[in-house]
C-alpha positions in Angstrom: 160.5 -2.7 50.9 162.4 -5.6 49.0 164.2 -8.1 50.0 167.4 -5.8 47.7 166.7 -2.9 49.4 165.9 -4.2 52.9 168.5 -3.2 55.3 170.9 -5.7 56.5 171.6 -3.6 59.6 170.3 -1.6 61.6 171.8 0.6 63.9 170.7 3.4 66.6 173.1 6.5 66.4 170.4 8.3 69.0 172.1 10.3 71.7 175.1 10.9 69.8 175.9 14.6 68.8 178.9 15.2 66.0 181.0 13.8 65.2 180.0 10.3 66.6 177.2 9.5 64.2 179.2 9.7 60.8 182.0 7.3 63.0 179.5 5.3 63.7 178.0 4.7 60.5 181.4 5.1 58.5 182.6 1.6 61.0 179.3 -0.2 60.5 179.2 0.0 56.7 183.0 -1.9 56.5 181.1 -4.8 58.3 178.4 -5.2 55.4 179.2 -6.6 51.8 179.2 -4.2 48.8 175.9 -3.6 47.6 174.1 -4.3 51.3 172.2 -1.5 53.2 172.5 -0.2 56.5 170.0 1.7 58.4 169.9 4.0 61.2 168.0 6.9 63.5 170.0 9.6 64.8 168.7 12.4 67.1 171.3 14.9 66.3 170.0 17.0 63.7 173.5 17.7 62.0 173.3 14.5 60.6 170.7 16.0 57.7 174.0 17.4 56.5 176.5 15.1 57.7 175.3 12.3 56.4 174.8 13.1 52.8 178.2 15.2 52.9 180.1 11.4 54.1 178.3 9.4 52.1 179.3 11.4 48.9 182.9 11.7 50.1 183.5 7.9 51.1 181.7 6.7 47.8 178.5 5.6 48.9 174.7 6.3 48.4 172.3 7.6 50.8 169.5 5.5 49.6 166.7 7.6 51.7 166.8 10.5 54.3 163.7 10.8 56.6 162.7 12.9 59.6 160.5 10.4 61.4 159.9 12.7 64.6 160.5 16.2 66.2 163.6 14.3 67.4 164.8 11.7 65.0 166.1 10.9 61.4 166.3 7.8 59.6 168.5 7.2 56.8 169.6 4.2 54.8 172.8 4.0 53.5 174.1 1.4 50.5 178.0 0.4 50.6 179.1 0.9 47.3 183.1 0.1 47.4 
C-alpha cells in the first residue's frame, strides 16, 4: 500500500450492530483532512450495505470493501468534502 493510500486511521467498529458503525465512521472521517483515508473492521454484517449506501450519500469513496473472516469486514474509506 502507499504512503497516499495508507490509512491515516484506523478504527475497530467490532461489536457494534446498526446503526453504530455508520455513526462511528461518519464522526471519525470529520477528524481526518480531505483526501486522507480511514480504515476499519466491523463484525456486523449490515455494514456490506451500510457502508457503501453512507459513503455515497455523505460524498465520500469507499476505497476497498473486504470480508477478512467468517466474522469481520474491512473497509477503507477516503473523505472527499
Amino acid at each position: 500500500m502507499s504512503d497516499q493510500t495508507k490509512p491515516q486511521t484506523h478504527i475497530d467498529l467490532k461489536g457494534l450492530l446498526c446503526p453504530m458503525p455508520v455513526v462511528r465512521i461518519s464522526q471519525a472521517i470529520k477528524q481526518v483532512a480531505v483526501g486522507a483515508t480511514i480504515e476499519a473492521v466491523a463484525s456486523d454484517p449490515g455494514v456490506v450495505a451500510d457502508i457503501p449506501a453512507w459513503a455515497r450519500s455523505s460524498g465520500h469513496e469507499l476505497v476497498t470493501m473486504e470480508k477478512i473472516s467468517d466474522k469481520e469486514f474491512r473497509f477503507v474509506v477516503k473523505r472527499l468534502k
